[in-house]
C-alpha positions as CSV (number, residue, x, y, z in Angstrom):
1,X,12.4,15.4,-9.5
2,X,13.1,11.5,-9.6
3,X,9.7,10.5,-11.1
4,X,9.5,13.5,-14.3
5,X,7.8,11.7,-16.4
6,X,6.9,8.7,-14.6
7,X,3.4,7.4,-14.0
8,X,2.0,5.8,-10.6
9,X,-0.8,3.8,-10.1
10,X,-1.6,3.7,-6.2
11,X,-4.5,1.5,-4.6
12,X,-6.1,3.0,-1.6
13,X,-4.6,6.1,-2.7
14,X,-8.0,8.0,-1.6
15,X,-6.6,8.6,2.0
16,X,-3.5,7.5,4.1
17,X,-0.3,6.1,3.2
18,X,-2.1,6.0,-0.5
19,X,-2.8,9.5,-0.5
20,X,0.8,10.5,0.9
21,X,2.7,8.4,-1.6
22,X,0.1,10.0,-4.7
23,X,1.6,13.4,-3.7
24,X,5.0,12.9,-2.8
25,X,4.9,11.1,-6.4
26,X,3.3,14.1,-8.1
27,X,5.6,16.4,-6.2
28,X,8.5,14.8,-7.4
29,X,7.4,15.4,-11.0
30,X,5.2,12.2,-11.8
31,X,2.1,11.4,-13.2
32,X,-0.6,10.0,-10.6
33,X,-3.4,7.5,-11.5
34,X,-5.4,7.3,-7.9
35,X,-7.4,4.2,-7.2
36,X,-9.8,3.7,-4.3
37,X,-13.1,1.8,-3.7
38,X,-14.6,5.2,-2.4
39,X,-14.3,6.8,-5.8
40,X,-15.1,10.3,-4.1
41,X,-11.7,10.2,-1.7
42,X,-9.8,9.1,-4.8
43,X,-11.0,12.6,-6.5
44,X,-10.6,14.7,-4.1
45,X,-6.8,13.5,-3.8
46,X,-6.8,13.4,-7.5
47,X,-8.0,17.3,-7.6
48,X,-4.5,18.5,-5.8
49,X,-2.0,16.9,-7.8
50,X,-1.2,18.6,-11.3
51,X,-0.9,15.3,-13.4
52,X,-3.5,13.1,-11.7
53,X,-6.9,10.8,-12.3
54,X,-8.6,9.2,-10.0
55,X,-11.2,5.6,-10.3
56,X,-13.5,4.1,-8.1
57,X,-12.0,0.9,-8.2
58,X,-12.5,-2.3,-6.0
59,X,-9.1,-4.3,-6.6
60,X,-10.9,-7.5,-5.7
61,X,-12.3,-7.4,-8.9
62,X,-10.5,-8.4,-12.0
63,X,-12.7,-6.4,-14.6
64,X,-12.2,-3.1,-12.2
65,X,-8.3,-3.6,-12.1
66,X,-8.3,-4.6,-16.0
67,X,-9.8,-1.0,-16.7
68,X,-7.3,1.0,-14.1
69,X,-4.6,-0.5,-16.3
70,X,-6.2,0.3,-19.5
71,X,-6.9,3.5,-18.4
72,X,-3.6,4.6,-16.9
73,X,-2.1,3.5,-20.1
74,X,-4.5,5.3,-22.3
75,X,-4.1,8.4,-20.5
76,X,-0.2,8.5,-19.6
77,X,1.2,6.0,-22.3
78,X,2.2,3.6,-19.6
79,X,3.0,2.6,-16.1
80,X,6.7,3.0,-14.4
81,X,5.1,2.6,-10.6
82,X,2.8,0.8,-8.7
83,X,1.9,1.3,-4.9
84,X,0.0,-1.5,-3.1
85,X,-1.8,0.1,-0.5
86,X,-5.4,-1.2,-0.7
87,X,-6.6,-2.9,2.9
88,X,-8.7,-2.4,6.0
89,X,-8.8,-4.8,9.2
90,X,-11.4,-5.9,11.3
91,X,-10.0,-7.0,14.9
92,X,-11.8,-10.2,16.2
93,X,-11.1,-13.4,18.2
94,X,-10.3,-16.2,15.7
95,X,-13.7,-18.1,16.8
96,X,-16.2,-14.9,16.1
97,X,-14.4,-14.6,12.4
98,X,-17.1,-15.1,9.9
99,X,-15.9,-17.4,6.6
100,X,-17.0,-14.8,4.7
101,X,-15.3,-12.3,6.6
102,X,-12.0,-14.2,6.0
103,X,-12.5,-14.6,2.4
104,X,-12.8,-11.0,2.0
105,X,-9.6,-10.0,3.9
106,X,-7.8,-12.1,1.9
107,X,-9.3,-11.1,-1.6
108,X,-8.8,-7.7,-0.6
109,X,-5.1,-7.8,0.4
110,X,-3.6,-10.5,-1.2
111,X,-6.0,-11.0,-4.2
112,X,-6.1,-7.1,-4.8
113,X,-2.1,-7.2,-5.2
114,X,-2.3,-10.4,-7.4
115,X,-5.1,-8.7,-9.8
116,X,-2.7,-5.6,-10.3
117,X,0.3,-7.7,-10.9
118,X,-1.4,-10.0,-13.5
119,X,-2.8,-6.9,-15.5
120,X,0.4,-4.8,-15.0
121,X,3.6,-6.8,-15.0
122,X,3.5,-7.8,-18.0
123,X,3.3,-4.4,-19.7
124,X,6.0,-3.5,-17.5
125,X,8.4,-6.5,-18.4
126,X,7.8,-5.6,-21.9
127,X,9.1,-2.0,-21.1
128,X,12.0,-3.3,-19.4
129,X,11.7,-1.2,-16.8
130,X,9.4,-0.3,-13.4
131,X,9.0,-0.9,-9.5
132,X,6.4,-1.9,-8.0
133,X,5.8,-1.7,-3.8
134,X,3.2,-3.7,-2.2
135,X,2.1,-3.1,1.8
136,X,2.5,-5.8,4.2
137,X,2.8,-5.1,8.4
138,X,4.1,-5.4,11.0
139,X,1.4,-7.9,12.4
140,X,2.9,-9.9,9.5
141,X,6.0,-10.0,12.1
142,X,4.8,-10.3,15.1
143,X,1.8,-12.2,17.4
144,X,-0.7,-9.7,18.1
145,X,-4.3,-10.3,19.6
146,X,-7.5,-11.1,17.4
147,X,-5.9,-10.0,14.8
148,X,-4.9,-13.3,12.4
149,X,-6.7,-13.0,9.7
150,X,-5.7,-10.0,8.8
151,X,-1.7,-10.9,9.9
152,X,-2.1,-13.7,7.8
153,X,-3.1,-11.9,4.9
154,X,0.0,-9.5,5.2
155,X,2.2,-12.2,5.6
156,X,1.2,-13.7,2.3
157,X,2.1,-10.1,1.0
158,X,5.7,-10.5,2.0
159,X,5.6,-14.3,0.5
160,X,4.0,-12.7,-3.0
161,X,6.4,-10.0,-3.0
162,X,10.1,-12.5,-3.1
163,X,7.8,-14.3,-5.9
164,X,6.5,-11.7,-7.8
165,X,10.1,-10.2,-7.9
166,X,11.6,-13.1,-9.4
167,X,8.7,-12.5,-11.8
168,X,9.5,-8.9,-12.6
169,X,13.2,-9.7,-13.0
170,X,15.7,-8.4,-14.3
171,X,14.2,-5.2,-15.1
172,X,10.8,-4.9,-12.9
173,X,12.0,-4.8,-8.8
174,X,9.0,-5.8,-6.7
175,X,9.5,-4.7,-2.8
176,X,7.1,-4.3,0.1
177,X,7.4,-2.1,2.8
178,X,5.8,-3.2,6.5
179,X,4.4,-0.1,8.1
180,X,3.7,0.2,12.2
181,X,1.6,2.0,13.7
182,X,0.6,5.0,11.5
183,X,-1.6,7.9,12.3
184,X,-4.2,7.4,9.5
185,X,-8.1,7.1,8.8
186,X,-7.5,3.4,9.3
187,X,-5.7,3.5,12.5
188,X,-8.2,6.1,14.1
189,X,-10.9,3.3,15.5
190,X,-8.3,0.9,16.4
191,X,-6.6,3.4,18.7
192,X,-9.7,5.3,20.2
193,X,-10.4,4.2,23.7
194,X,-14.0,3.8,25.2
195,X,-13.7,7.7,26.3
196,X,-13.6,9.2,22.9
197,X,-10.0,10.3,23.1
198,X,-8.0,9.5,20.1
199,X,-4.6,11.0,21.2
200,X,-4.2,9.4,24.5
201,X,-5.0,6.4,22.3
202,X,-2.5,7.2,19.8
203,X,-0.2,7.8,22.7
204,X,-1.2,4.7,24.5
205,X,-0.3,2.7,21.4
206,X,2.8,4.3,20.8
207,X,4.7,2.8,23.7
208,X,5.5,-0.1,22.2
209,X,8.1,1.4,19.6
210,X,11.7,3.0,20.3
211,X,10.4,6.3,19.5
212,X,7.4,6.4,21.7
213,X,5.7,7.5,19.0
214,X,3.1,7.2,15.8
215,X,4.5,7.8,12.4
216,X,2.6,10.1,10.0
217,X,1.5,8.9,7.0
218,X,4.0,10.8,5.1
219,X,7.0,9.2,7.0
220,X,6.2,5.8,5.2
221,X,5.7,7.8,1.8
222,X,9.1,8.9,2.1
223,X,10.9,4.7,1.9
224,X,7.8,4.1,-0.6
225,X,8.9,6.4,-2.9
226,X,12.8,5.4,-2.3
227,X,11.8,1.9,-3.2
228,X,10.0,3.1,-6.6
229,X,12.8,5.4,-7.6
230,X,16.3,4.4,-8.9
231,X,18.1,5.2,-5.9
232,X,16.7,1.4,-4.7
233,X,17.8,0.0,-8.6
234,X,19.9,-2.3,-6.6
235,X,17.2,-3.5,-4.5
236,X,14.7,-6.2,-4.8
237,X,12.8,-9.0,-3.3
238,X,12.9,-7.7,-0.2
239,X,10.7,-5.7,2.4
240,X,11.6,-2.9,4.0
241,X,10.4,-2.3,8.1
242,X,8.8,1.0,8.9
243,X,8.3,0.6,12.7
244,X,10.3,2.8,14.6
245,X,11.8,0.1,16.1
246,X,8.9,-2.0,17.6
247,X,9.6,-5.3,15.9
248,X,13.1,-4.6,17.2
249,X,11.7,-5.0,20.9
């Protein structure tokens, strides 16, 4: 029970690596406040957790994000954890990306983890005490094809994270953890080939790691939940690689 009476806030916690991290959280003991922009996924992961709330929230938006915070310290009397996990990707050649299309990604993934550490941290610092996770990738490690924008904005995340954890120190530890390839929602169009069939795709996909394999969502929860307890107290700054093995290749 490492998180009994500990409170979480997790973007994108309506499905995924979100959703996973919510209910290992909760099953641990903790508190869950479950943020999504499709307010009906964040209830109905909110409904299976004992200790748990859930908001329509885009984290793009400063008002939105003000009001989580408020909210999750109104209802649990503060905030121990936060989980990053808001993001989606769209895969295009560089020259068919739309500006506007590039200023979303980029507001969604990097300005959504900016908006929760500038409403958040500083309760946090003055508790002297918290962790905080954000998600980068592994396309924030290595070239992949029509894919930049969105590598670009994970690489930021790694960037943000080393700052933001000289922010949060000594007492708030700020990591980031850079998923593979995951079998979630998000992953399912990427991975579909023209005939329909997601699990050759998946299978297709997963020849490019050690383990010849996609992860569950649940198998990046577990390190996630590490990094947020105080078994990682001694770690900080840093970002952990959930890959099996592919940027090793």
């Amino acid at each position: 029970m490492r998180f009994n009476g500990k409170t979480l806030i997790v973007t994108g916690g309506g499905s995924g690596m979100g959703a996973a991290t919510a209910r290992q959280f909760s099953d641990e003991g903790g508190s869950v406040v479950v943020l999504d922009r499709h307010e009906a996924n964040a209830k109905a992961v909110a409904a299976t957790l004992p200790r748990a709330i859930a908001l329509g929230v885009e984290v793009a938006d400063e008002a939105q994000v003000r009001n989580a915070v408020d909210t999750a310290v109104k209802e649990f009397g503060g905030i121990d954890c936060i989980f990053n996990a808001a993001g989606y990707i769209v895969v295009n050649p560089i020259e068919k990306y739309a500006p506007q299309e590039w200023t979303d990604m980029l507001a969604t993934h990097v300005g959504g983890v900016l908006m929760m550490f500038k409403f958040a941290l500083p309760l946090m610092r003055e508790r002297k005490t918290g962790s905080i996770v954000n998600v980068s990738s592994t396309a924030a490690l290595m070239a992949g094809m029509n894919n930049a924008p969105y590598a670009a904005a994970k690489g930021a995340i790694i960037s943000m994270t080393r700052q933001l954890a000289r922010e949060g120190a000594p007492h708030v530890r700020v990591n980031a953890v850079a998923p593979g390839k995951i079998r979630t929602p998000f992953t399912v169009p990427l991975f579909t080939p023209p005939n329909g069939d997601t699990e050759e795709g998946f299978r297709i996909a997963a020849q490019t790691n050690m383990q010849k394999r996609m992860a569950y969502p649940e198998e990046v929860a577990r390190p996630v939940c590490f990094l947020l307890s105080e078994e990682a107290s001694f770690i900080t700054g840093t970002t952990l690689v959930v890959d099996g093995g592919q940027s090793a290749l």
